[in-house]
N, C-alpha and C positions, 0 to 999 in steps of 0.2 A: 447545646453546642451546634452552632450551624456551620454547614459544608455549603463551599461553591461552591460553581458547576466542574473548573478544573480538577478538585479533589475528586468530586464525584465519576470523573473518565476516567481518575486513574484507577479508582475502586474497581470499576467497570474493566477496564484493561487487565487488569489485573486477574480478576474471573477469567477471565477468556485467555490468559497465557495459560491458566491450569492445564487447560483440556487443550490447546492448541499449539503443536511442535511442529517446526519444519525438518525432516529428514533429507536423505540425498534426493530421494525417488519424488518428493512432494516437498521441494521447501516453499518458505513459507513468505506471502505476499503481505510486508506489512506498510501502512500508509500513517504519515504525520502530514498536518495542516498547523500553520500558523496563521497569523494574520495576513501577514506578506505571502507566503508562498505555498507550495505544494511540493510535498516530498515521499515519496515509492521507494521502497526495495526489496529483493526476493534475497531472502535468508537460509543460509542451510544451518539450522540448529544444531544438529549433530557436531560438524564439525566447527560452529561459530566462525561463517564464513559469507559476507556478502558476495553475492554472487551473478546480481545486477543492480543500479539502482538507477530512477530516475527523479526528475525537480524542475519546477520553474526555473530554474536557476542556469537551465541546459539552453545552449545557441537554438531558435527557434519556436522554442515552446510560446516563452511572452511569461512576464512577471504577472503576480497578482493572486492572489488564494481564490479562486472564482471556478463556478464548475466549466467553464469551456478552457481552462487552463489545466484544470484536473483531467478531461479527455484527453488532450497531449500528452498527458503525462501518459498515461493509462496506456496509449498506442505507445509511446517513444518505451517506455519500461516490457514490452510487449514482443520488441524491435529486438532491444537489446537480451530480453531472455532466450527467443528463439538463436540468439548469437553464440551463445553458452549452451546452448542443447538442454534447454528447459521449455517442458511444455504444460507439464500439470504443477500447480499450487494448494497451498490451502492459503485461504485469505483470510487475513487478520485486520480486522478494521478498526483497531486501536481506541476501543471502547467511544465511538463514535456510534451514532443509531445512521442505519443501514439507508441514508437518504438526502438527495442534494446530490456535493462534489464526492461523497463516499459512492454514490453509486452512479455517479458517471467515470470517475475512475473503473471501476469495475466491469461497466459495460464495456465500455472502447477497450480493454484489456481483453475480454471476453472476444469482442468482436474482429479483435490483432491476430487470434490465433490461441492465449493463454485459455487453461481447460482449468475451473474451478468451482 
């Protein structure tokens, strides 16, 4: 039986929701990528409540799933958390390997202000 590579993220994702919850105090930064776009948002698991989200899709950023459209993202999502009185996360990179627009998102988030 063979697996793409979608089955095999969600496998992946799926490990990683185990051990990985967002509470009030630390919720939780999780990122999807499609072809088109890029999409961010900080979750409070506890109460299943978004709590900021950002995307391509936001006036300014600029269309396109590319890592310099994921650093907008990464600051604009960063923007909006410090707006909500959010400063630490835990980061959920949605069974993506930790490289490219996964971690240019994460730096420019890092470098906004978020603590993860």
């Amino acid at each position: 039986m063979s697996t793409n590579r979608k089955e095999i993220r969600r496998r992946v994702h799926a490990r990683i929701r185990k051990k990985i919850s967002g509470t009030s105090a630390r919720p939780r930064l999780a990122i999807h990528f499609s072809n088109k776009n890029v999409y961010a948002q900080i979750i409070d698991d506890a109460k299943g409540v978004t709590l900021a989200n950002a995307s391509t899709h936001d006036d300014g950023v600029g269309g396109g799933a590319t890592v310099g459209s994921a650093v907008k993202v990464g600051k604009l999502l960063a923007e909006r958390a410090k707006a909500v009185n959010v400063s630490s996360v835990v980061f959920d990179r949605g069974g993506h390997i930790y490289h490219g627009k996964v971690k240019a998102l994460a730096d420019a988030a890092r470098e906004a202000g978020l603590q993860f």
